[in-house]
N, C-alpha and C positions, 0 to 999 in steps of 0.2 A: 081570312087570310089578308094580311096587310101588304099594300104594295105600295112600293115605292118609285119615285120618279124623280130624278136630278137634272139640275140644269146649272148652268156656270163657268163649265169647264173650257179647255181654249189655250193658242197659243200667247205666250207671255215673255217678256225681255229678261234676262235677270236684272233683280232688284225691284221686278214689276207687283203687283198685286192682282190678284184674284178673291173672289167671294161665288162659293157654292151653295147651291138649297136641294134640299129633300123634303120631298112632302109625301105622309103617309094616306095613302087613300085604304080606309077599311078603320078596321074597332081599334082602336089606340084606346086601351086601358092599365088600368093599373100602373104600382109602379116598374118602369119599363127605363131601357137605355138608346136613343137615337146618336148614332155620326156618324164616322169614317173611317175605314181601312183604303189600304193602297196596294197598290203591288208594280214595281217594276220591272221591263224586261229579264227573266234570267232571276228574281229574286224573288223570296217570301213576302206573302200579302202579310202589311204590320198594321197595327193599330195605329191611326191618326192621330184623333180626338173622338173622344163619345162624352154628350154631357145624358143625364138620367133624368126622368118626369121634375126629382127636388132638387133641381138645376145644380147638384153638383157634378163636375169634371174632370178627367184625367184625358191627358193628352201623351203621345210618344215623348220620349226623349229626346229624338232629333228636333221636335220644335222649335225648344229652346225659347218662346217668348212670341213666337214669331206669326202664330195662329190664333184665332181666338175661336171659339164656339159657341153657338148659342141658340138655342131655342124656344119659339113660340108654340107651348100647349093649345093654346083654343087653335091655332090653325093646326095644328098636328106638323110644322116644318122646323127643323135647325135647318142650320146656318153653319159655314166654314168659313172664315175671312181669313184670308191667307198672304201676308205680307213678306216682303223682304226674299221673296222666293229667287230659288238657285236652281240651275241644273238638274242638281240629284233629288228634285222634289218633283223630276219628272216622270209621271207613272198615271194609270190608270185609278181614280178614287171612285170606289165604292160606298152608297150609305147603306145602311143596316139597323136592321129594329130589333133590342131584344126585349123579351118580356118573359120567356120561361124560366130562363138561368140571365138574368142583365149583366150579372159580372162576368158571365164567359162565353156564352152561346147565342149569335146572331139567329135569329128565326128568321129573319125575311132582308133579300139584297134589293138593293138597284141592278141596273142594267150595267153600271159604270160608265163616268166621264172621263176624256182624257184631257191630263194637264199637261203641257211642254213647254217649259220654258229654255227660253235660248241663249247663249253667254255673249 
């Protein structure tokens, strides 16, 4: 069982920047998908960004350009860098590991960090 553990999160100004990490503790094999989901008060947890073990990535469409992702295999961590942040990017971020279905089914969460940022 893979566990995860984040750190990064925090309050933030709009227009500020943040950078998140996850690091998996346990068998990180195969190929598998590591990022982020969210969820806001009152609203559905959405996909962030997830990059996959052969670093490619999709991200939500609210991004818009404004996040990047990225992850280190020998340490088992991505990374969230998260810029130009607003408001409504305030919510609780989750990482998540998948490896049994990587395009749709998280096996293992974070605790989740909260992000807030303020106008």
């Amino acid at each position: 069982q893979v566990q995860l553990v984040e750190s990064g999160g925090g309050l933030v100004q709009a227009g500020g920047s943040l950078r998140l990490s996850c690091v998996a503790n346990g068998p990180v094999f195969g190929f598998n998908g590591m990022g982020w989901y969210r969820q806001a008060p009152g609203k559905q947890r959405e996909l962030v960004a997830v990059m996959y073990s052969d670093h490619t990535s999709i991200y939500g469409d609210f991004v818009k350009g404004r996040f990047t992702i990225s992850r280190d295999n020998a340490k088992n961590t991505v990374y969230l860098q998260m810029d130009s942040l607003n408001p409504e990017d305030t919510a609780v971020y989750y990482c998540f590991y998948a490896v049994s279905d990587p395009y749709n089914a998280p096996d293992s969460w974070g605790q989740g960090t909260q992000v807030t940022v303020s106008s």
